[in-house]
C-alpha positions as YAML, in Angstrom:
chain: A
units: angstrom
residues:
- id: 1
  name: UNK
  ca: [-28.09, 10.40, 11.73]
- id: 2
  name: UNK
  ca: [-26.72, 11.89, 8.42]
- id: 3
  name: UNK
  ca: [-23.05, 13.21, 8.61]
- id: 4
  name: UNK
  ca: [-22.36, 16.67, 7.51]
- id: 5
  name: UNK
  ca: [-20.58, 16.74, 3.84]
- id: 6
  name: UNK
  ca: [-17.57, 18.41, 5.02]
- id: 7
  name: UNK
  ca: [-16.97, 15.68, 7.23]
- id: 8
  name: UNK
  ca: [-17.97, 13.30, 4.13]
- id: 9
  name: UNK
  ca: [-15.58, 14.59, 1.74]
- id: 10
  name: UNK
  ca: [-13.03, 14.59, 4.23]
- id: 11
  name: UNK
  ca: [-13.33, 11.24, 4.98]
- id: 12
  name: UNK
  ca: [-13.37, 10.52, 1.55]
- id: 13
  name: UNK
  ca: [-10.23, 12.61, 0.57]
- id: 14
  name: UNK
  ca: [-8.39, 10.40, 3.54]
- id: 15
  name: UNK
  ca: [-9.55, 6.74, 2.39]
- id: 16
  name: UNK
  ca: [-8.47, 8.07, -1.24]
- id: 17
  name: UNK
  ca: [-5.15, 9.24, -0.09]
- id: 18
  name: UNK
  ca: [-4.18, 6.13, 1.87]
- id: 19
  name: UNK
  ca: [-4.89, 4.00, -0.94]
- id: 20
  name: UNK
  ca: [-3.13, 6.22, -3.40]
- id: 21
  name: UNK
  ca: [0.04, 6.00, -0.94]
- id: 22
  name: UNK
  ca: [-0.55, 1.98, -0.36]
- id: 23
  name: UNK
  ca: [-0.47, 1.89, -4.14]
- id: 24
  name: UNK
  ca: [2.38, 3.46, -5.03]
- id: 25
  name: UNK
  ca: [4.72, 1.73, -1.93]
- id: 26
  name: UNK
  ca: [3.56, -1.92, -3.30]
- id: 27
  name: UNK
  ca: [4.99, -0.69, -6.86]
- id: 28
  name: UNK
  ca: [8.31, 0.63, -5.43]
- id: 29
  name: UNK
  ca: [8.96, -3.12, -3.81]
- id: 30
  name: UNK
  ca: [7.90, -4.57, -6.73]
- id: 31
  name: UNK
  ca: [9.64, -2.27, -9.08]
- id: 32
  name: UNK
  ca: [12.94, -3.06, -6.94]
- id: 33
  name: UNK
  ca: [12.46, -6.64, -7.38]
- id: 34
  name: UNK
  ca: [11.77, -6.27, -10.82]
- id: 35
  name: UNK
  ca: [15.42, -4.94, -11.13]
- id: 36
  name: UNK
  ca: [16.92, -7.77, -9.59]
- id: 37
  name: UNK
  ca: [15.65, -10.21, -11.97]
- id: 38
  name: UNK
  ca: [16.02, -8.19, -14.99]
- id: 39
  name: UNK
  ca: [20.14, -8.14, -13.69]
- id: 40
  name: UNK
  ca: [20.09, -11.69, -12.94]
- id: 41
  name: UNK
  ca: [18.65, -12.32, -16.36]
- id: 42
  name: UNK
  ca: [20.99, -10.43, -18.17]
- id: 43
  name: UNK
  ca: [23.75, -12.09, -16.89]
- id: 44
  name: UNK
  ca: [22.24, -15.46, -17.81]
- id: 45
  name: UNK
  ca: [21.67, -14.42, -21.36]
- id: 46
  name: UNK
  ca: [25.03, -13.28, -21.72]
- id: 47
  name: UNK
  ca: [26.25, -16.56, -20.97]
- id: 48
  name: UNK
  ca: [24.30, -18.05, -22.94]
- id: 49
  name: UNK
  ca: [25.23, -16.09, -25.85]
- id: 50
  name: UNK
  ca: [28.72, -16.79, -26.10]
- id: 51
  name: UNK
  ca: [27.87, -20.23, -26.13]
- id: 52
  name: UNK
  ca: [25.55, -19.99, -28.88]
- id: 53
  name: UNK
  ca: [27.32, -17.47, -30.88]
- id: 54
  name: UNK
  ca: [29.30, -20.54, -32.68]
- id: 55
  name: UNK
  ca: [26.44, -22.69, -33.66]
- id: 56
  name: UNK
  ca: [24.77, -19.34, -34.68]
- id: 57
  name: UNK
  ca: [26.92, -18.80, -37.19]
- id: 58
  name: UNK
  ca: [26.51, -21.85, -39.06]
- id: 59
  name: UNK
  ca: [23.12, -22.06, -38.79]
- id: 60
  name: UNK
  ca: [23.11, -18.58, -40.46]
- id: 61
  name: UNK
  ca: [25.57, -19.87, -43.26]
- id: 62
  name: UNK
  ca: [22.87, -22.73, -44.36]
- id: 63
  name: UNK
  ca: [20.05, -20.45, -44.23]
- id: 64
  name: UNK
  ca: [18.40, -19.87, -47.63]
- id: 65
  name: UNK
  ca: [16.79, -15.79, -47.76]
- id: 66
  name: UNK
  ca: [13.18, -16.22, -48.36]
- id: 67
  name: UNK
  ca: [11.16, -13.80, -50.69]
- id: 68
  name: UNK
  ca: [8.59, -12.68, -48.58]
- id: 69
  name: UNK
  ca: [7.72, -9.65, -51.20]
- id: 70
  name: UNK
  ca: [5.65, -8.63, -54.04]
- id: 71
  name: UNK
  ca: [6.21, -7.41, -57.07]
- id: 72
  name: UNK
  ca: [5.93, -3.69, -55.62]
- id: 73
  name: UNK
  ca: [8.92, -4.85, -53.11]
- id: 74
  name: UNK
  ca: [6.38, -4.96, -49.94]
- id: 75
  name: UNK
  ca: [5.04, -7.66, -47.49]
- id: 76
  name: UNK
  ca: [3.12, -10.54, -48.93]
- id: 77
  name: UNK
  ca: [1.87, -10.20, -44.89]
- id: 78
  name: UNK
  ca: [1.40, -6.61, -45.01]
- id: 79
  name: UNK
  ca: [-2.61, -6.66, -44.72]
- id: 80
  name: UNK
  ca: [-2.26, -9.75, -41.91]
- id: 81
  name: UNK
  ca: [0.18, -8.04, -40.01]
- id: 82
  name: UNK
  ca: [-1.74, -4.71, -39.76]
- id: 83
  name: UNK
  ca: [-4.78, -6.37, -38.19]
- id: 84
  name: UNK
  ca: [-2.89, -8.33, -35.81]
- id: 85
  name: UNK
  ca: [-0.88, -4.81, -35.04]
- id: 86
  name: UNK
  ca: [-4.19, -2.84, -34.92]
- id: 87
  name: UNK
  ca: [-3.72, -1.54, -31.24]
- id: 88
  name: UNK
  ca: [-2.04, -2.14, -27.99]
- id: 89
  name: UNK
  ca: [-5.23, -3.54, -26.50]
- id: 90
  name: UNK
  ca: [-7.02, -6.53, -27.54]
- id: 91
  name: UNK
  ca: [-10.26, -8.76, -27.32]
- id: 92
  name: UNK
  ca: [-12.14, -8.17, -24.22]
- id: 93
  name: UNK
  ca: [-9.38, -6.06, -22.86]
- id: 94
  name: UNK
  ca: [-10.91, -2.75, -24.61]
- id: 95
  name: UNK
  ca: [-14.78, -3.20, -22.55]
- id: 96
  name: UNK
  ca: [-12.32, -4.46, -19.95]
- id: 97
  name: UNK
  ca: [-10.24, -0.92, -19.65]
- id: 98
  name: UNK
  ca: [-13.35, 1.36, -20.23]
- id: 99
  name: UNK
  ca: [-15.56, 0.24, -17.04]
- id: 100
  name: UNK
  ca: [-13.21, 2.00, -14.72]
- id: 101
  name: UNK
  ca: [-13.87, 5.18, -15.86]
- id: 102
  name: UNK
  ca: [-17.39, 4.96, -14.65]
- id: 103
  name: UNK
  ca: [-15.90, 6.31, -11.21]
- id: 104
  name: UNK
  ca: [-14.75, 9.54, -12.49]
- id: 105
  name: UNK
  ca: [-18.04, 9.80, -14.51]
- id: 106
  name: UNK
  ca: [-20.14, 9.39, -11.71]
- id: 107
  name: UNK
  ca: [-18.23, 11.73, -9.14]
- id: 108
  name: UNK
  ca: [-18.11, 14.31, -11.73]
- id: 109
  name: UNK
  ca: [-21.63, 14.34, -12.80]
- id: 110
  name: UNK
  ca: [-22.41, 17.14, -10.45]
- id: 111
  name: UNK
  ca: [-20.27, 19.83, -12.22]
- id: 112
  name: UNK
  ca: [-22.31, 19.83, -15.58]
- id: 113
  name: UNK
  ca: [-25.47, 21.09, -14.07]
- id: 114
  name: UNK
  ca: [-25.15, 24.57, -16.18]
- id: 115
  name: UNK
  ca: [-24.17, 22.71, -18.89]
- id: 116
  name: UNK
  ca: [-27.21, 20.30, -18.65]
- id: 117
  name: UNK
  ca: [-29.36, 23.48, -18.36]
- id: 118
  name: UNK
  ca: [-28.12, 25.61, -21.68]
- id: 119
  name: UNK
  ca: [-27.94, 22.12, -23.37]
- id: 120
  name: UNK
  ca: [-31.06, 20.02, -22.78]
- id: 121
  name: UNK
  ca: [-30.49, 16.79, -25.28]
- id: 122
  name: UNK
  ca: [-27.44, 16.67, -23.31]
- id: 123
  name: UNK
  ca: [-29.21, 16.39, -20.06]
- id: 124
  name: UNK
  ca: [-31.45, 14.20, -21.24]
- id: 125
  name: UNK
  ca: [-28.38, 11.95, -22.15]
- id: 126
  name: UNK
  ca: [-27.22, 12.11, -19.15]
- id: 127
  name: UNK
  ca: [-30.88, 11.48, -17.52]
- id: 128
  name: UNK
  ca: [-31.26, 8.29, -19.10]
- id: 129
  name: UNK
  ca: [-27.81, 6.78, -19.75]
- id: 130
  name: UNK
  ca: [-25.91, 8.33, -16.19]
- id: 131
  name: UNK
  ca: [-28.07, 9.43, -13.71]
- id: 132
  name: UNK
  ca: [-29.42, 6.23, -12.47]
- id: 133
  name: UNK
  ca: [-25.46, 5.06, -11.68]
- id: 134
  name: UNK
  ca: [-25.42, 8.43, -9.74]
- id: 135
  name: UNK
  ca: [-28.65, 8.31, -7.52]
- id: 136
  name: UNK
  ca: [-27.51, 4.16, -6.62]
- id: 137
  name: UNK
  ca: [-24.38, 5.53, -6.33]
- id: 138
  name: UNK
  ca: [-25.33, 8.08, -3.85]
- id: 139
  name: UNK
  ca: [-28.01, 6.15, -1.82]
- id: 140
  name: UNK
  ca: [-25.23, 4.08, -0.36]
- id: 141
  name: UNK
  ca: [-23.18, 5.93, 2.15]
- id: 142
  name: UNK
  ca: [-19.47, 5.55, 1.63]
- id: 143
  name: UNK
  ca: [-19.68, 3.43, -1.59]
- id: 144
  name: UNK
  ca: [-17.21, 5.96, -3.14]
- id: 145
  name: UNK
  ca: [-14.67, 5.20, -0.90]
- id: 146
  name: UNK
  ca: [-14.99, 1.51, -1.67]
- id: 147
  name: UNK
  ca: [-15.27, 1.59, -5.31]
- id: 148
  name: UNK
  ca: [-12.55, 3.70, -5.28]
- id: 149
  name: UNK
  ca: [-10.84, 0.89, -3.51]
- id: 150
  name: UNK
  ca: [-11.84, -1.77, -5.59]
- id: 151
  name: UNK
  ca: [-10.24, 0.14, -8.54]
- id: 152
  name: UNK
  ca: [-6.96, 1.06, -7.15]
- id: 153
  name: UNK
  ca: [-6.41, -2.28, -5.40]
- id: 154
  name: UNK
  ca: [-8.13, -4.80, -7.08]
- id: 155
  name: UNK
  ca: [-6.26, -4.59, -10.38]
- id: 156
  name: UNK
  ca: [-2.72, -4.90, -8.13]
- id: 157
  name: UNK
  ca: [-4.01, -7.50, -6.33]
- id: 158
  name: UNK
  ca: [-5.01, -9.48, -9.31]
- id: 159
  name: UNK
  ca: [-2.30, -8.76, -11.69]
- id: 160
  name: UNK
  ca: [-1.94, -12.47, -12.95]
- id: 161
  name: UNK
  ca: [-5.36, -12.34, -14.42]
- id: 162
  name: UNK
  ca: [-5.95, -8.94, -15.76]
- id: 163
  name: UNK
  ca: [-3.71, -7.87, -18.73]
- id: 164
  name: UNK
  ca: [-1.17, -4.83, -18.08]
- id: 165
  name: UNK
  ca: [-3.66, -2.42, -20.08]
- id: 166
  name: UNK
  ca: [-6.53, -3.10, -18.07]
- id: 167
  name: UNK
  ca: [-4.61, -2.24, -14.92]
- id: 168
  name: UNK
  ca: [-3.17, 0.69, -16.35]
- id: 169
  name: UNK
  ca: [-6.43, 2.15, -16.96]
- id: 170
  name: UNK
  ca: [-7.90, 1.04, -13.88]
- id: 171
  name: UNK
  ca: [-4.64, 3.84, -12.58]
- id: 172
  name: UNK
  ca: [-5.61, 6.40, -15.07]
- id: 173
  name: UNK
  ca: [-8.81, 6.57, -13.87]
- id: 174
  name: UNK
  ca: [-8.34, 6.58, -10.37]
- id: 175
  name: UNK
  ca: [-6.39, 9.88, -10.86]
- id: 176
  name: UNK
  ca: [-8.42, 11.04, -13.04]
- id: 177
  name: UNK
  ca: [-11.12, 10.88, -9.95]
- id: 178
  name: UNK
  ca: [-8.46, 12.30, -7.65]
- id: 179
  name: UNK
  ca: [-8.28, 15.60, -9.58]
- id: 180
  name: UNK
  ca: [-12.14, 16.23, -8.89]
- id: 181
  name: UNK
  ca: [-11.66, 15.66, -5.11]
- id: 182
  name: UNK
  ca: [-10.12, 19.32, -4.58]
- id: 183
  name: UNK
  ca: [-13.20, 21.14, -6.84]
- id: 184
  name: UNK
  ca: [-15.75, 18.90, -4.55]
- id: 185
  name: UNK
  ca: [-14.03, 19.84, -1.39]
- id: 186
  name: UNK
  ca: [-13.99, 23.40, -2.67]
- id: 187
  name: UNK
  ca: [-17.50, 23.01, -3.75]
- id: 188
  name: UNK
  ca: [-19.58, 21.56, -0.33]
- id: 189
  name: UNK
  ca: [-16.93, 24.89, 1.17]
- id: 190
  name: UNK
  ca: [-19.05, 27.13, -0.22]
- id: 191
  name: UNK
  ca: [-22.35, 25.52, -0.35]
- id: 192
  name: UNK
  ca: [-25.21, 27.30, 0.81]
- id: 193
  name: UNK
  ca: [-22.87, 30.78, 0.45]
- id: 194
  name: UNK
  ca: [-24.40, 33.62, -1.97]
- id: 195
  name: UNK
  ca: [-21.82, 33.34, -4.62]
- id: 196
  name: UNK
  ca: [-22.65, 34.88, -8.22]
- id: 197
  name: UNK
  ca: [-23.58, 32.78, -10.94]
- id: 198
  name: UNK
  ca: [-21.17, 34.69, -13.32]
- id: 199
  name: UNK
  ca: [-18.26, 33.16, -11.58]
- id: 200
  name: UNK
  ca: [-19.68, 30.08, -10.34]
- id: 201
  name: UNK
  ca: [-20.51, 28.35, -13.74]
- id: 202
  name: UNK
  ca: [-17.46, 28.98, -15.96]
- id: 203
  name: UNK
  ca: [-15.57, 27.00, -13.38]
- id: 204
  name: UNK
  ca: [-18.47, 24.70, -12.87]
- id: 205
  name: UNK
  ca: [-18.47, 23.87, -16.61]
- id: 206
  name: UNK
  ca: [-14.23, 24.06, -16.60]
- id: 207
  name: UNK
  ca: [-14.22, 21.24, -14.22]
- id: 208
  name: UNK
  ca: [-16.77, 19.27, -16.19]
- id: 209
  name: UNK
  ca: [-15.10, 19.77, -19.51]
- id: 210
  name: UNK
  ca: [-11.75, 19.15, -18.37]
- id: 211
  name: UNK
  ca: [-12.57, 15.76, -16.91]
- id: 212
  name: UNK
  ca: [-15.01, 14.90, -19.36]
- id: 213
  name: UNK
  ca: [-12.67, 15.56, -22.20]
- id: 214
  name: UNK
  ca: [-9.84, 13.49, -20.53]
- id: 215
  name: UNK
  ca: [-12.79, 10.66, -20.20]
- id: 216
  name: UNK
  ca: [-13.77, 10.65, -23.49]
- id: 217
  name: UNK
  ca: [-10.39, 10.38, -24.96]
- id: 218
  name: UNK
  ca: [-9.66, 7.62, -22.55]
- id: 219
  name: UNK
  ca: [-12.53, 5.45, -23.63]
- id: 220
  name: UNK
  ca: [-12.78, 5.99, -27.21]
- id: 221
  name: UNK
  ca: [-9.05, 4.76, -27.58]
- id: 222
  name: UNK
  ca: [-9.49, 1.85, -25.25]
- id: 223
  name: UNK
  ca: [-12.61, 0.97, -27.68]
- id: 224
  name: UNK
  ca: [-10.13, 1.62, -30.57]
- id: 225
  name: UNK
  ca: [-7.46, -0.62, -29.43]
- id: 226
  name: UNK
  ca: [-5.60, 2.17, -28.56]
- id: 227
  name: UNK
  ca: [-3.85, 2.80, -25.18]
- id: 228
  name: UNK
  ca: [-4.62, 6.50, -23.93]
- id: 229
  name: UNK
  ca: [-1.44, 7.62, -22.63]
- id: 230
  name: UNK
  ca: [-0.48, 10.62, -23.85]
- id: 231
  name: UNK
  ca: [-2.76, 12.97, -21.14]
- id: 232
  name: UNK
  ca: [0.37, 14.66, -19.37]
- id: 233
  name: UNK
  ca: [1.36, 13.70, -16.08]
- id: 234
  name: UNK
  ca: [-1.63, 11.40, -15.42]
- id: 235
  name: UNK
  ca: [-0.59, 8.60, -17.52]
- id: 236
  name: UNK
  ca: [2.67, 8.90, -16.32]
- id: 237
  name: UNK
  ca: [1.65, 8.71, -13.04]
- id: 238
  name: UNK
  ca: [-0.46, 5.45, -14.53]
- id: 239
  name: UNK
  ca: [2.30, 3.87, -15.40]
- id: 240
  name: UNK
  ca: [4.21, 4.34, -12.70]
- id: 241
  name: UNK
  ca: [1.57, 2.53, -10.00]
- id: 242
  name: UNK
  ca: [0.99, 0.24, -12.56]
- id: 243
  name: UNK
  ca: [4.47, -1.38, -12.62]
- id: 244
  name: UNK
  ca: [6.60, -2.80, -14.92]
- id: 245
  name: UNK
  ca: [4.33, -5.78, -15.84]
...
């Protein structure tokens, strides 16, 4: 028996919201923890300080200055040191933080069907490199839901093994998927309804340039070595479920 798609979405919309809030309540306890050990820590590196702060001071007396520059007064290091600082995320960690945003990809895939129709080497991109994720995606009922899960929980739950940035943009991407659930809700609403095309595909092809553009800029600074926080609210939002560490 297939379900109706309001009651889909629905469904959806509730797993997604109770997953959000389970996310954001393990952050708070850990986040108050966190401040408890960054208090008990400063008080043990105070005291350590004024121990230290005498033998310090010698050691800083016999210290010779090294000449660590050229003859144009900069870094012998500079070139080394601009590698090693070449982004906030490293190695693996950049194909690492890009495979989450396959969720908001795939969910959103359905709001560039004007666009795939003006622009047809665009739909065939998406025919061959997308689509097949979407119709897998779609043959399994209520696989949303639990990739959607697997994002926003598995990252928490395995924190010691996946670097901060990889979490972070496991986050980023989750809400990035939570803005499309309102147009989708709004969208199986009025399905089957005679609305005009004239106001049906500019905010068809809104929605799929909005979330698109937030995508791309996402991924091509994670492959950069760049971390993409600077989309407004969502990456503060990130950071916030992420936590501190």
């Amino acid at each position: 028996m297939r379900l109706p798609t309001e009651v889909v979405a629905l469904a959806i919309f509730f797993a997604k919201s109770c997953t959000l809030c389970f996310g954001f309540t393990s952050y708070s306890h850990i986040n108050s923890m966190t401040k408890v050990a960054k208090k008990a820590d400063m008080i043990r590196w105070s005291k350590e300080d004024n121990t230290n702060d005498e033998d310090s001071k010698g050691n800083d007396e016999q210290q010779q200055p090294i000449n660590n520059l050229d003859i144009f007064g900069q870094p012998k290091d500079k070139e080394r040191r601009k590698f090693e600082d070449e982004g906030d995320i490293r190695g693996p960690d950049r194909i690492k933080s890009c495979v989450p945003y396959m969720l908001p990809l795939i969910d959103g895939d359905s709001f560039g069907r004007f666009i795939y129709e003006r622009i047809p080497p665009l739909a065939s991109l998406d025919y061959v490199l997308l689509r097949p994720f979407v119709d897998a995606f779609h043959a399994v009922p209520f696989l949303s839901i639990l990739l959607f899960m697997t994002f926003a929980l598995g990252p928490q739950l395995l924190r010691d093994s996946l670097s901060r940035e990889v979490r972070f943009n496991a986050q980023q991407a989750i809400f990035i998927d939570l803005l499309l659930i309102f147009p989708t809700l709004i969208g199986d609403a009025i399905e089957g309804e005679t609305v005009s095309r004239q106001l049906l595909e500019p905010s068809t092809n809104f929605v799929w340039i909005m979330y698109m553009s937030l995508v791309i800029y996402s991924v091509t600074s994670c492959l950069r070595g760049k971390k993409p926080d600077e989309i407004p609210f969502i990456s503060s939002f990130a950071e916030m479920s992420t936590g501190p560490f």
